[in-house]
TIPA-492057 format. One record per residue (C-alpha): y, x negated, z negated; residue in one letter. Coordinates in pm, 1 decimal. Layout:
! residues N
SEPA          y          x          z   res
SEPA          Y          X          Z     a
...
! end
This chain:
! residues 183
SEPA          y          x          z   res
SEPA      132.7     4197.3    -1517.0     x
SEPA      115.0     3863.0    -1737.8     x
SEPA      192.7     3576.8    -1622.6     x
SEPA      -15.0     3225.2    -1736.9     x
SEPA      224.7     3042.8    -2003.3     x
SEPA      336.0     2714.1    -1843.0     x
SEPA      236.0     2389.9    -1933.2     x
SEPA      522.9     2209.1    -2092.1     x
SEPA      676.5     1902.3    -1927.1     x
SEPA      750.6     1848.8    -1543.5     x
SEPA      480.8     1895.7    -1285.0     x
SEPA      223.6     1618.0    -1236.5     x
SEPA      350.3     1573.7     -871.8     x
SEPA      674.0     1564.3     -956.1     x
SEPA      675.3     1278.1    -1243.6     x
SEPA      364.2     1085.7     -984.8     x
SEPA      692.9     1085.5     -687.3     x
SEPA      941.4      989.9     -968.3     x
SEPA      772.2      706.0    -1075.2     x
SEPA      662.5      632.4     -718.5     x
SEPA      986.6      598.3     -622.4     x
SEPA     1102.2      409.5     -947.5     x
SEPA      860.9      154.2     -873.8     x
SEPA      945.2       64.1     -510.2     x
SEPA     1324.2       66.6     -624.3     x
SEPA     1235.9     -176.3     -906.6     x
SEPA     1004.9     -415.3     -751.0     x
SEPA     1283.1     -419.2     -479.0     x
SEPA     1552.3     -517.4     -696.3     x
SEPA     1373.7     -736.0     -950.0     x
SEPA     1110.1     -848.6     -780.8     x
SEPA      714.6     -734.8     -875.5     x
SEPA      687.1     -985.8    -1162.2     x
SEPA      998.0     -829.2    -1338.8     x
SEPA      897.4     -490.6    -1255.3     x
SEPA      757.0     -381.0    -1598.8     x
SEPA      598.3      -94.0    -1686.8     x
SEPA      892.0      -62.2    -1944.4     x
SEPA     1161.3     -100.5    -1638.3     x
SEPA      996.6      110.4    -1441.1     x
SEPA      940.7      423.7    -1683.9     x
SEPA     1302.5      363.9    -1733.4     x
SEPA     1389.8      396.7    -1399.6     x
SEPA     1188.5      693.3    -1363.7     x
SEPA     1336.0      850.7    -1667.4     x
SEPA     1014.2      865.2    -1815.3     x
SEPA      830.7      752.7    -2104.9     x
SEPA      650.3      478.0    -2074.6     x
SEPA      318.1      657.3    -2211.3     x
SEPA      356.5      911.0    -1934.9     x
SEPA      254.0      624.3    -1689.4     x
SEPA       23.1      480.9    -1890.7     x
SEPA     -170.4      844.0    -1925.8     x
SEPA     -214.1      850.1    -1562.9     x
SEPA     -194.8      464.0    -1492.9     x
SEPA     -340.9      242.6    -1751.7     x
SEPA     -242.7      -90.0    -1611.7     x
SEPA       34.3     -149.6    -1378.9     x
SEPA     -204.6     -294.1    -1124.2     x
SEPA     -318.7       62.1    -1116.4     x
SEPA      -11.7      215.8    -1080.1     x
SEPA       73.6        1.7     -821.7     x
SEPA     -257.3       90.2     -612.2     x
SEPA     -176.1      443.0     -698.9     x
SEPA      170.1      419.7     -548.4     x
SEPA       86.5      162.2     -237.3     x
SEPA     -198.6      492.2     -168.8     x
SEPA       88.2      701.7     -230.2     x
SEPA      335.6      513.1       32.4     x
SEPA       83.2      428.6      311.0     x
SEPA      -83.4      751.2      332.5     x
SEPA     -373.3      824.3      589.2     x
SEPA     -376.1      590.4      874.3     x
SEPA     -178.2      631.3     1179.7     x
SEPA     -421.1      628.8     1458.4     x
SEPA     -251.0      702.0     1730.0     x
SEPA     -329.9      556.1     2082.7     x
SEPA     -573.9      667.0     2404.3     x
SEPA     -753.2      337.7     2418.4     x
SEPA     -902.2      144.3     2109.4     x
SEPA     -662.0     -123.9     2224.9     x
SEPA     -385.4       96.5     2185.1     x
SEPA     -506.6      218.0     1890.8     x
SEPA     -505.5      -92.6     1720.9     x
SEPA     -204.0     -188.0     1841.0     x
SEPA      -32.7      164.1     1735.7     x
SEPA     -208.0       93.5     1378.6     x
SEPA      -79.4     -297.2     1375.8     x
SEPA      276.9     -151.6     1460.5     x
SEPA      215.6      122.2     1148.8     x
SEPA      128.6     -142.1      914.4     x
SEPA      401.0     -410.1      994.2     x
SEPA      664.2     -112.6      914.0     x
SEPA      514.4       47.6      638.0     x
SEPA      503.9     -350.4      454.8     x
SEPA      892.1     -410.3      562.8     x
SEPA      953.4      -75.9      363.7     x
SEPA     1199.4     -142.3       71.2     x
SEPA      950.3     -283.9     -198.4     x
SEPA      629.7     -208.9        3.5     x
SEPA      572.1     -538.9      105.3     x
SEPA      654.6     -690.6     -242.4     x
SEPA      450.9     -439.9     -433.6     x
SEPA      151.9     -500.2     -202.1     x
SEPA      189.3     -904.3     -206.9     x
SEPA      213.7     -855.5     -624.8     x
SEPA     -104.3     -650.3     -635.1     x
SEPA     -255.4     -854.4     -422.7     x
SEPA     -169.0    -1146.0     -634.6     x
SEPA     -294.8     -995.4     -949.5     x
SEPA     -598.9     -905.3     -818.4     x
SEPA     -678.9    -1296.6     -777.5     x
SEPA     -849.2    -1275.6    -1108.4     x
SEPA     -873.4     -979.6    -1200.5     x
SEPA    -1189.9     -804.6    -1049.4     x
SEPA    -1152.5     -459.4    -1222.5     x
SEPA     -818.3     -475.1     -983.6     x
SEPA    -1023.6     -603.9     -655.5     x
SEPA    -1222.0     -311.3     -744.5     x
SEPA     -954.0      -60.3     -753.3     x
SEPA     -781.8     -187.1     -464.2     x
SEPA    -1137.2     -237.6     -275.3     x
SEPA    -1189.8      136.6     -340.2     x
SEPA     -852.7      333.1     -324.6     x
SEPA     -680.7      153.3     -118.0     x
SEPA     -881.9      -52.7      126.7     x
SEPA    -1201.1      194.7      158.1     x
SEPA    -1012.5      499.8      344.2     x
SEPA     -885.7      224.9      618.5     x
SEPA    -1164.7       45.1      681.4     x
SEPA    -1322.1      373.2      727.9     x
SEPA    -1168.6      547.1      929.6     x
SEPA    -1068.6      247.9     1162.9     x
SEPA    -1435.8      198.6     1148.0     x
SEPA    -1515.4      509.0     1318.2     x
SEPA    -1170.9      509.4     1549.7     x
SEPA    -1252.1      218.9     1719.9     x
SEPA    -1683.2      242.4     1712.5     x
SEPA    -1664.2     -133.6     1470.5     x
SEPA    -1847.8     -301.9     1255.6     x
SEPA    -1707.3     -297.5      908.5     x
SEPA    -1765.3     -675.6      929.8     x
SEPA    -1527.3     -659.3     1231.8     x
SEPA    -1242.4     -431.5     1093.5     x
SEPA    -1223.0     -630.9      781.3     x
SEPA    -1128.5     -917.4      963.6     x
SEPA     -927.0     -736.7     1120.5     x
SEPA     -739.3     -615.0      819.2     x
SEPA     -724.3     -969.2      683.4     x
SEPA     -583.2    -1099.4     1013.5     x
SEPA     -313.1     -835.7     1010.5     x
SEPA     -218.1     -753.5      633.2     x
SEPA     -242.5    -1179.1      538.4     x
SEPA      -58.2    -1183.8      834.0     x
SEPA      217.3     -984.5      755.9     x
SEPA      209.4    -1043.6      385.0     x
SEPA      204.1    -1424.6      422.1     x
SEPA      554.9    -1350.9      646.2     x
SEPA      699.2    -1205.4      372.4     x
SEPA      627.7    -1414.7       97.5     x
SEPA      727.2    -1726.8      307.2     x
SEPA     1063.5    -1559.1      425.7     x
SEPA     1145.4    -1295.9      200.6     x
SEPA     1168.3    -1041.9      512.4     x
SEPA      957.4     -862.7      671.3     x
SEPA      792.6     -976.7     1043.2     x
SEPA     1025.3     -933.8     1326.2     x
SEPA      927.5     -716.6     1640.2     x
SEPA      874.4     -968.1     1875.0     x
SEPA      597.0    -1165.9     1623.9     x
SEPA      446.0     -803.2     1531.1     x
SEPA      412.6     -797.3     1923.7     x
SEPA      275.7    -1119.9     1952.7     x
SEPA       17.1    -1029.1     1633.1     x
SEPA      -67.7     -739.6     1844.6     x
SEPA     -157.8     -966.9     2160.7     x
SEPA     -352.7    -1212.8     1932.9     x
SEPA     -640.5     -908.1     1797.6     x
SEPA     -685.1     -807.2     2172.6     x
SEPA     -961.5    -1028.7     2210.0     x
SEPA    -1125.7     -974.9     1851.0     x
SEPA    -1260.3     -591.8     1952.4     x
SEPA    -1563.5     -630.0     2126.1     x
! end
């Protein structure tokens, strides 16, 4: 029996979780600014042309890695109230994970003017969310994308003001506050 030769180097997934986790660690110590490519491949113990093979901008690795860290939706709940309250609760703790928050509020940033990020983060990150929040709770997209303003500028605006992410009580009181918007 013959076995295929392997490919040299580490596995894809492997290297993609390193640098993952390299970049949350970085942009929480130094901030997303100071989180280089450079710094970052570093702390991955990586070179920094094996994240730009898969990433070519760090906008795009950051996508790739806020994709990465939030995962599918948590839709959870019997109601579409409690469902949207389950999915506010998801988001508020996913952002107030170490570098999350930062990383996100960065991207974010950078995307200001930069469309070929808006379009990246429109598509990668956004898309799967509104969709299937779409469907969960029978919306409009018109109506879940406010939504998703109203909660993620919500929560990002708390961070950047404070440095920390919202305490329970105000993600409780967020929670309250979209009641109404579902129709």
């Amino acid at each position: 029996m013959t076995t295929a030769p392997k490919s040299p180097g580490r596995p894809r997934s492997s290297v993609d979780a390193e640098v993952f986790a390299a970049t949350l660690r970085t942009v929480e110590e130094l901030g997303y600014t100071r989180a280089t490519v450079d710094r970052i491949a570093a702390a991955a113990g990586v070179a920094k042309t094996t994240i730009y093979r898969r990433w070519p901008t760090k906008g795009a690795l950051i996508t790739a890695c806020l994709v990465d860290a939030f995962g599918p939706p948590s839709l959870a709940g019997e109601t579409r109230e409690e469902l949207l309250a389950e999915t506010i609760r998801w988001t508020a703790a996913k952002v107030a994970e170490p570098g999350l928050g930062a990383a996100f509020a960065g991207v974010f940033t950078d995307a200001v003017n930069d469309p070929g990020l808006r379009g990246l983060l429109s598509t990668r990150f956004q898309a799967p969310y509104l969709a299937a929040l779409r469907d969960a709770l029978g919306e409009s997209d018109r109506t879940v994308l406010f939504l998703i303003d109203v909660v993620v500028g919500t929560l990002l605006h708390r961070m950047g003001m404070t440095g920390e992410p919202m305490a329970d009580a105000d993600v409780e009181a967020l929670v309250a506050m979209t009641r109404g918007v579902l129709s």
